[in-house]
N, C-alpha and C positions, 0 to 999 in steps of 0.2 A: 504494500500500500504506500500511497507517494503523496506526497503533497509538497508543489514546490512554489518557493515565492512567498512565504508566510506575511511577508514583511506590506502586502498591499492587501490581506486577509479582510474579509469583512465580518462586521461580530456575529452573524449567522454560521456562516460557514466553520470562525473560529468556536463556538458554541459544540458545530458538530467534530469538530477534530478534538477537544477536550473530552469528549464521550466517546470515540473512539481509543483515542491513549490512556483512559481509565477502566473501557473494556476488556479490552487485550493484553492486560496485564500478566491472565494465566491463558490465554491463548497462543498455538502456533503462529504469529502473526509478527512478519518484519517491515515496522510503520519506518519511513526517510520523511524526511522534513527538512525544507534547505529553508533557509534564510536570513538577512543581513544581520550587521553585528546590530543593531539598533532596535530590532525585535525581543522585547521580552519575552522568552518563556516562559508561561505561567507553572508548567508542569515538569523546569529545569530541574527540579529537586526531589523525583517522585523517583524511587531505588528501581524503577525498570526500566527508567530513563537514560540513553548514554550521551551524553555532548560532546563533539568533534568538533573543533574548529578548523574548519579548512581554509589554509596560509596557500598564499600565490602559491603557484609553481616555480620550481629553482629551472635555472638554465638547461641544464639535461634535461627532465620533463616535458620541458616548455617547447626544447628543438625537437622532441620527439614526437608531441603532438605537430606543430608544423608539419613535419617529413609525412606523418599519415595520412594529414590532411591532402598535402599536395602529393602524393602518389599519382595520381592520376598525368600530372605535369611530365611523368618521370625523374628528373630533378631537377632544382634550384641551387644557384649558385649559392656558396655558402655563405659569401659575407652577403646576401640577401635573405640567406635564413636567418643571419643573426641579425641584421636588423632590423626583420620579423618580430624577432623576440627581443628585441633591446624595447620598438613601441610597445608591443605586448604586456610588458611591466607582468610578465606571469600571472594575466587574468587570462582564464580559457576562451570564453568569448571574445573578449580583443583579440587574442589567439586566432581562434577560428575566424573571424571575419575578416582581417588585416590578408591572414593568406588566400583564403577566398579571393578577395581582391586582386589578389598578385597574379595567381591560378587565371583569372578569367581575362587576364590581360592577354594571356597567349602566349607563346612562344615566341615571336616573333618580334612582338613587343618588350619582350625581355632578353632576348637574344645579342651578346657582344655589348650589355649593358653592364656598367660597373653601379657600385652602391652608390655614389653623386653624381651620377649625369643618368639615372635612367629617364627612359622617357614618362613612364608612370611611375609618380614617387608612391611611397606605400606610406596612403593616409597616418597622422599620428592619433586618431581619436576614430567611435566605435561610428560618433556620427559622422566622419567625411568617410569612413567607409561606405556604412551605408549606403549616402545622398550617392559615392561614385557610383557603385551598385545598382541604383535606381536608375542614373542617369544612362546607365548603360541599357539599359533592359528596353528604354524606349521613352518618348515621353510623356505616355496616361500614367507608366511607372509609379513618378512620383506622386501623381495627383490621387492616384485610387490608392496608396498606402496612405497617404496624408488622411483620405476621408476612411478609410477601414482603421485606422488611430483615432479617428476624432469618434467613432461610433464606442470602439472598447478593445484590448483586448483578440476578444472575438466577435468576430461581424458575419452575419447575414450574407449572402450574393443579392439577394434580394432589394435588404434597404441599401445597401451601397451602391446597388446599379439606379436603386430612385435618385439617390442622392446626386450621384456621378453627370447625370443626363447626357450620355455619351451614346454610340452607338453600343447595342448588346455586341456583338461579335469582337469590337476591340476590347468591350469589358473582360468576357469570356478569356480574349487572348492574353492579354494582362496580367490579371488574375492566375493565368496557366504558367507567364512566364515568372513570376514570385513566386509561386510553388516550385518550378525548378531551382530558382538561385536560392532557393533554402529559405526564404526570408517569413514565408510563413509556409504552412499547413493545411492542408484540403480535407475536409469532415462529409461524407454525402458527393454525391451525382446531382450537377447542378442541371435545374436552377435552384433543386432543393437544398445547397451547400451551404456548410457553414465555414468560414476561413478563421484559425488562429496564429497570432504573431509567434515566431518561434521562442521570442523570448520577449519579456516584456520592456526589456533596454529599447530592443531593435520600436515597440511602439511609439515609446517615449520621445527616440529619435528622430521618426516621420512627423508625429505629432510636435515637435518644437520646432521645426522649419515652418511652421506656418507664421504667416504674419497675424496680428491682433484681429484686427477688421474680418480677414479671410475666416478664421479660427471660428467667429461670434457668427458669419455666414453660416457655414456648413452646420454648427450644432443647432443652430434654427432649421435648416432644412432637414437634420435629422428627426428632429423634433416634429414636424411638419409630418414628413415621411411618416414614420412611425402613428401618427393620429393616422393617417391616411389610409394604410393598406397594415395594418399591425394593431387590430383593436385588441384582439388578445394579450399584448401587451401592456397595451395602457389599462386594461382590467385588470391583468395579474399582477405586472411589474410597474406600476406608476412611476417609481424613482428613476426608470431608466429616461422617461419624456423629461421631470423635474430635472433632473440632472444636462441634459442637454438645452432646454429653457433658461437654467442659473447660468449656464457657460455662454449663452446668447443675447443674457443680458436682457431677456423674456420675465423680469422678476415678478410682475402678478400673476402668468400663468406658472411659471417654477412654484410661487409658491401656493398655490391650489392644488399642484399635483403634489408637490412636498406633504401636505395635511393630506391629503387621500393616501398619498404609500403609506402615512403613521397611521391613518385610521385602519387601514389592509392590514397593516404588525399586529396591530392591537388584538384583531380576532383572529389570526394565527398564534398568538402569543407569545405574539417575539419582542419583547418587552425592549431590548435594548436597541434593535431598529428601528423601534417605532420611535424612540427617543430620541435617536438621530435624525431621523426625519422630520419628526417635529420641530425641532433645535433650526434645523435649516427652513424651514417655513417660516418660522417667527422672526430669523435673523432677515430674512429677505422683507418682511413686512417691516421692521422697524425701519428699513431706509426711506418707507414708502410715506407720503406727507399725508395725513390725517383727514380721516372723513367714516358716514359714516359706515358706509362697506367693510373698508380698514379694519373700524372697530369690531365689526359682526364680525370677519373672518378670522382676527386677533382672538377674539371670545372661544369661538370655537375653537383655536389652534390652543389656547392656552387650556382650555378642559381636555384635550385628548391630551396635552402633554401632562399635565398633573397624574391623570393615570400612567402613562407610560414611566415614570419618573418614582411614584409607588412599586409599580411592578417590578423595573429594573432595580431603580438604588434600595429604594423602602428607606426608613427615616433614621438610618447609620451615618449614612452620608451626606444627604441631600433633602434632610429635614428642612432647612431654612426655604430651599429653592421652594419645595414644594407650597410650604405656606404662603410664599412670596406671589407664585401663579394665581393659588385660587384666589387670595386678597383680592388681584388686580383682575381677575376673573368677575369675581363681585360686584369692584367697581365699573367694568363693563357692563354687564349684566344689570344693574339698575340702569345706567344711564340709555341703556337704549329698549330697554321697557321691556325684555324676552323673557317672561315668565317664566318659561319651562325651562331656559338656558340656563337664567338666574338661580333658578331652584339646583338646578346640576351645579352652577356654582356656590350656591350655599351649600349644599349638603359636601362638595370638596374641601371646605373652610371649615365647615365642622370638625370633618374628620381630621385634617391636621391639626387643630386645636384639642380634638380627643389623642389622639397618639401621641402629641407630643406633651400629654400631662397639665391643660388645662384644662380640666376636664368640666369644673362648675360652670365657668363660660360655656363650653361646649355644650352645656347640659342646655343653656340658656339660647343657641343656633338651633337645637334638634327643635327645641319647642318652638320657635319659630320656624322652622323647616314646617312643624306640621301643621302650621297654621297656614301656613301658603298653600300645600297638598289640599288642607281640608275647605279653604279658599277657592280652587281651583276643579276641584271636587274632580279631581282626576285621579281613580283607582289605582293606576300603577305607580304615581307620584308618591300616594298615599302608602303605599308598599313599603319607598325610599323614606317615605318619614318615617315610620316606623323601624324603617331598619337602623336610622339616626339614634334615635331614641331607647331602644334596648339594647343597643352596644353601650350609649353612654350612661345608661342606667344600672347597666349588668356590673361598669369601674366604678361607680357609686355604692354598689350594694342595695341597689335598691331592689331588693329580688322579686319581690308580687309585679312591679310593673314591666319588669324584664319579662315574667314568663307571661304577663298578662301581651306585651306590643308583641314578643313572638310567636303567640298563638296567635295572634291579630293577623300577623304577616304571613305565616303558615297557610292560615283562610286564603288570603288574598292571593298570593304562590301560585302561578301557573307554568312549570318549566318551559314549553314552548314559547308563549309569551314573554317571558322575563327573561331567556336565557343571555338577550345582548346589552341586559343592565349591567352585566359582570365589565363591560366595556365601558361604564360611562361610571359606575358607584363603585371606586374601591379596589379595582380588578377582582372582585371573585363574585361566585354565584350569592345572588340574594338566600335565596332557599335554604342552600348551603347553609349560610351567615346563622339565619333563623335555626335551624336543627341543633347546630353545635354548641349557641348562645343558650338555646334552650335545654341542652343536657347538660352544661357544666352547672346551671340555675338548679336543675334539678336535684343534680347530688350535692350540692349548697344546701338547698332546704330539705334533703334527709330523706332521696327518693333516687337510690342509686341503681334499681333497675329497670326504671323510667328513661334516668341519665343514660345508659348506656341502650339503650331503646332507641333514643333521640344520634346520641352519636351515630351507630352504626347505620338508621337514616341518613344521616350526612355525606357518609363514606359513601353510600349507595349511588345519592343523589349526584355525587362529586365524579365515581366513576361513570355513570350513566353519559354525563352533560359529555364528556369529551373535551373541557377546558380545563389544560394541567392546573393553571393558577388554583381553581376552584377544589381539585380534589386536595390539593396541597393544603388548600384551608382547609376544610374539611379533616385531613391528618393530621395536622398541628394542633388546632384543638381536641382531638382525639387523642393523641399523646398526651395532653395534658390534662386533660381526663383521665386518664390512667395513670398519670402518676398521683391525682390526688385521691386515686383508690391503689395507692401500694403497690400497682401491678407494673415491674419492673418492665419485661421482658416486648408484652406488646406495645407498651411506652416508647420501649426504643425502636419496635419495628414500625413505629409511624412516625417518631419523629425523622428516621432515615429517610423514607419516605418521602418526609416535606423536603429532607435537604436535596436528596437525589430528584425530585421536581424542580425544586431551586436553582438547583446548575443545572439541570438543562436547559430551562427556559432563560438563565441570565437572570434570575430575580433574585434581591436579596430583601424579600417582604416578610420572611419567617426565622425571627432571630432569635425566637424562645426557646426553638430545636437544636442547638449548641447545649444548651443549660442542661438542659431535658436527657439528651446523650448522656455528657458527664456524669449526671444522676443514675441513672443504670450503669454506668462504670462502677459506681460508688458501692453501690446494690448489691453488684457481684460479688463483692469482697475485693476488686481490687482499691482499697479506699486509696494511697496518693494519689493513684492516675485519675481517678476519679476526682478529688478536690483539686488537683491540678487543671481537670479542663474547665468543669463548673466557676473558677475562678476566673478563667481563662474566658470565659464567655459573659461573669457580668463583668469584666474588667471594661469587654466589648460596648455593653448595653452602657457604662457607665461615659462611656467618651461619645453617646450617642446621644440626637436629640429625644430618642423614640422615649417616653415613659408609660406607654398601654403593657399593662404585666410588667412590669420593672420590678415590683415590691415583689410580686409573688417571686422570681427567679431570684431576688433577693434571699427571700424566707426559705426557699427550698437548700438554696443555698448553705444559709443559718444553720439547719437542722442537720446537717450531716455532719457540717463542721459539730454539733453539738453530741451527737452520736460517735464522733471519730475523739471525742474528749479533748477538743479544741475550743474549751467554753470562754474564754476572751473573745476570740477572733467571731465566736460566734456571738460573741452579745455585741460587740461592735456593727455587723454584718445587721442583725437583727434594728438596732437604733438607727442604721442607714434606711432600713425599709421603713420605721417612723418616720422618718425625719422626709421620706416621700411622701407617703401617706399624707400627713399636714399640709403640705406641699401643694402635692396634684389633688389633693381629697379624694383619690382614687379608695376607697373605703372596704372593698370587697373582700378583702385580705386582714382586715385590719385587727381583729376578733385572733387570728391566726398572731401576727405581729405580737398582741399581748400574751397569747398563751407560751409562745415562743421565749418571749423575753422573763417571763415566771420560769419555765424549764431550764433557762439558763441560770437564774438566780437557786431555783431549787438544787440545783447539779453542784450547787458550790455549798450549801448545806450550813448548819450554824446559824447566822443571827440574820442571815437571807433567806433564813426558810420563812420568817411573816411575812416579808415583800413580795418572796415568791409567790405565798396564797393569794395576797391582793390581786396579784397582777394578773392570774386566773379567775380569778372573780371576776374582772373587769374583761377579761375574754368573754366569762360566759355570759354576763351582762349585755356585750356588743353584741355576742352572735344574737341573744336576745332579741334585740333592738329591731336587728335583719330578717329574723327567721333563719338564720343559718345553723339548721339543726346540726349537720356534718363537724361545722366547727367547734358548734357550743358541746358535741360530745364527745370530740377531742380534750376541746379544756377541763372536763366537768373528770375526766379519764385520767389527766397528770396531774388535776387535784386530788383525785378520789386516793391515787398513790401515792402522793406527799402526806396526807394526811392517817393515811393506813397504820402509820408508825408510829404517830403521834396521839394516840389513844383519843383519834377521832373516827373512829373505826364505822360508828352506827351514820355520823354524819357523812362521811365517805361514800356508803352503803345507800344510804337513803337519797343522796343528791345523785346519782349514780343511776340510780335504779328509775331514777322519776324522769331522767331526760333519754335510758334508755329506751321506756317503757312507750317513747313518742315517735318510734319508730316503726312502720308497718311491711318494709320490706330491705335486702340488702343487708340481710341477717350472717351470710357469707363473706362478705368483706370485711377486711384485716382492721381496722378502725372496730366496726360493731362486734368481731371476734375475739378484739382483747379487751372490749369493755367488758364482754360478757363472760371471759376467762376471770378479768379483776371483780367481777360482781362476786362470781362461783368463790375465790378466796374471801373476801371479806364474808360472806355466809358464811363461810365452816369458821373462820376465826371467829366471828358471833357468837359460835357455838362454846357453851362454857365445856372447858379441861380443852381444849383449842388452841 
């Protein structure tokens, strides 16, 4: 398997060449991969990788490829082969094509010629080789390589013969006579053919003998071409007309096709093309002077890119960007009155305001979202409001009106219908959103084989659609569903899952599945490597704008280190997820946060066993508050056992017994299992001679 030229890669392709050298790592499979020093490998340091740097050719080398090359000649004087190879500088291509040159001069022409009086000097550079080359062949030569450079690459017979407006027969011969001087490659029986340049130097080459004016001609008439006889292109591949449009200097229509390739990535889910493409829409529009077309098209380009920009970066990197779009989304969006735009740009403004942890405001956008939806009285609007509103209610803690919007939404849910909001809300499925939101609600409030009812809906729903993004959400909160049911093993087969959707699509929107990993590292028994990477990935979270789950990969965090008998670093780790909590008032965890911070104080024992109890109390009090039976029966579990030894045996028992008792299912899972092991002890120690 070959891939050569990395160095002019596009992130698609690169995308698929990273899952192929991740593949074949236990495969019979020998992958080459050439390109310049200037190309990062991203996969230089992966142990099945080997790196070769290929240095010029030395002088021996260098005159031996010559001699092979010019075999055909019979031979060459020799202070002409050497300098052959003194221009050559031991690049092979200079190599080859310098003698080429020499070779097609003739015999005769080189004959009783010394190395300073020949009649043909041998070009010092790849491009007077070339141009000599060309100029030989005849002269459409030059003109039909110039316009098969300015198309790509690899070109068509087709659009180059529209473009060329020559006769067919000299096109034909042309074309025949480049194929023999090697310069490019014949694909297909024309007129079905496709021509590629032998190397991408030799393009570079024809393409920069153009003059400015000539250059901005031709990729207009490409561009032309291509709308003309090539709709299949402009359906599938838009960037290739934008592209020729930007280079002509066509900047309104470059950038309409620029917004149509991003909006074409988006529902392929090629997250990082679409980003590019968008990127070059908008750059093209800011030169343009202000109106209000301008603005509508701006609107538009700025909501496809906020999702592109989600999917791709997610809010590690390019949290600011992101809020920065929808803002100015907004303020378009009012000023030219587009309701339903506006509303896509409110509900994008939200959501960077929820993931990036200001979550009360954001609370304060969802209920206005839904007042515009309920304004508008448009059903599927109505869907997006509610999807606003029980994500930001779910970091709230406010759990009846979470499972209350997401049965709302569930109602409303129609896969077919809804399947292309995953393009405009968030990148992922609605539906999805609703399921997963609604089973981690559930095992919140003390209903964990509901919860897992609802999740594995999700995964359903996630495989079914056929949008990676969406199953990928669908897995991440399923991983983390499982880990808040103790269950190691499928925890990590879906966090993998998320990650392995994540690189391939180029997204980095699921950052909680690093944490989530390490934590079944921990699980297994291997505890360093385990608190090694879990560190390793909030270190991630902690340099990042993102704060949606921060606290919880915090806490998760906390508790191993407090289990691995690192109770400093865990009470530290623990008052960091307060000190969010306050913050973002992401509250959902927060019940968890204090029972945490008592198990830390109780673990140290002595005159922190009273603050310990407080600070369980004030767990079970939160989860209280919430309805969060899950948590309030954790707290109510490492009091019942701080107090077991403290001849509070009956109160232990009794408080124990009254929040297990409010439990009507998910009698199996390791939380209700070791309450109901500490219940069974506290009974027999009741029992007096005990």
């Amino acid at each position: 398997m070959i891939f050569e030229d990395l160095h002019w890669i596009d992130p698609t392709t690169q995308e698929l060449l990273d899952l192929f050298i991740r593949r074949i790592e236990r495969m019979r499979v020998m992958l080459i991969a050439t390109f310049r020093p200037d190309f990062v490998a991203p996969w230089a340091d992966q142990p099945h990788v080997t790196m070769l740097t290929l240095n010029r050719l030395n002088r021996y080398d260098s005159e031996a490829l010559v001699r092979q090359l010019a075999a055909k000649a019979k031979s060459l004087p020799s202070d002409l082969i050497g300098e052959i190879v003194e221009r050559g500088d031991g690049v092979p291509l200079f190599l080859e094509e310098v003698t080429k040159t020499v070779v097609e001069a003739g015999p005769a022409r080189r004959a009783g010629s010394s190395t300073s009086h020949m009649p043909l000097s041998v070009p010092p550079t790849l491009h007077a080789s070339l141009m000599a080359r060309l100029d030989r062949i005849g002269p459409a030569a030059k003109e039909i390589a110039q316009i098969g450079a300015t198309i790509g690459r690899e070109f068509s017979y087709e659009l180059a013969a529209k473009v060329a407006e020559r006769p067919e027969v000299e096109i034909k011969e042309t074309l025949g006579r480049l194929v023999e001087a090697g310069l490019i490659f014949q694909r297909g029986e024309l007129p079905r053919s496709n021509f590629l340049f032998k190397h991408g130097l030799l393009q570079d080459a024809a393409y920069s003998t153009l003059l400015r004016d000539r250059r901005r001609s031709l990729h207009a008439r490409i561009a032309e071409a291509i709308e003309d006889i090539f709709p299949e292109i402009v359906e599938s591949q838009p960037e290739v007309v934008a592209r020729n449009c930007t280079e002509a200097g066509l900047r309104k229509q470059a950038a309409i096709y620029w917004q149509r390739a991003g909006e074409l990535a988006l529902r392929r889910s090629a997250g990082s093309e679409a980003l590019k493409h968008f990127s070059n829409a908008l750059r093209l529009l800011e030169e343009m002077s202000d109106s209000a077309e301008r603005w509508q098209q701006e609107l538009d380009i700025r909501l496809g890119l906020g999702t592109a920009l989600i999917i791709a970066r997610g809010f590690r990197s390019a949290g600011h960007e992101i809020v920065d779009h929808y803002a100015r989304a907004v303020t378009l969006g009012r000023g030219l009155g587009d309701d339903k735009k506006l509303f896509r740009a409110m509900w994008g403004n939200w959501y960077t305001n929820l993931i990036t942890g200001r979550t009360e405001q954001a609370l304060g956008m969802a209920n206005e979202v839904v007042e515009v939806a309920e304004r508008l009285a448009d059903p599927d609007l109505m869907l997006e409001a509610y999807h606003s509103r029980w994500a930001n209610s779910h970091v709230l803690g406010l759990n009846s009106i979470t499972l209350a919007d997401t049965e709302r939404g569930i109602a409303l849910y129609n896969p077919e219908r809804h399947h292309a909001h995953a393009y405009d809300y968030g990148g992922h499925d609605t539906g999805v959103c609703a399921y997963a939101h609604n089973a981690i609600t559930l095992w919140v409030t003390g209903f964990a084989g509901k919860a897992m009812q609802m999740s594995v809906a999700a995964l359903e729903l996630g495989k079914r659609l056929g949008h990676p993004p969406s199953l990928a959400h669908a897995a991440w909160w399923s991983a983390a569903l499982r880990q808040m049911l103790r269950a190691p093993e499928p925890c990590r087969e879906y966090a993998e899952l998320t990650i392995r959707i994540g690189r391939d699509q180029g997204s980095n929107m699921f950052a909680v599945c690093p944490l989530l990993l390490g934590w079944t590292v921990f699980q297994s028994g291997q505890v360093s490597e385990g608190l090694e990477r879990m560190e390793d990935a909030v270190e991630a979270a902690r340099q990042s704008v993102r704060r949606f789950y921060y606290e919880y990969e915090l806490l998760v965090f906390a508790e191993a280190l407090l289990k691995a008998g690192e109770v400093d670093r865990a009470q530290q780790v623990v008052q960091e997820a307060l000190d969010v909590i306050t913050t973002s008032r992401n509250r959902l965890f927060e019940a968890e946060a204090h029972r945490l911070a008592g198990a830390c104080l109780g673990a140290r024992g002595g005159e922190a066993t009273a603050e310990a109890a407080q600070r369980l109390l004030q767990a079970i009090q939160t989860a209280d508050r919430q309805g969060a039976l899950a948590f309030k029966l954790r707290a109510a579990t490492d009091l019942a056992r701080l107090w077991q030894d403290k001849e509070r045996r009956g109160e232990a028992r009794d408080l124990l017994r009254q929040i297990y008792g409010q439990f009507t299912e998910g009698f199996d899972t390791p939380d209700l299992s070791d309450a109901k092991m500490l219940l069974d002890e506290l009974d027999v120690k009741g029992i007096p001679g005990h």
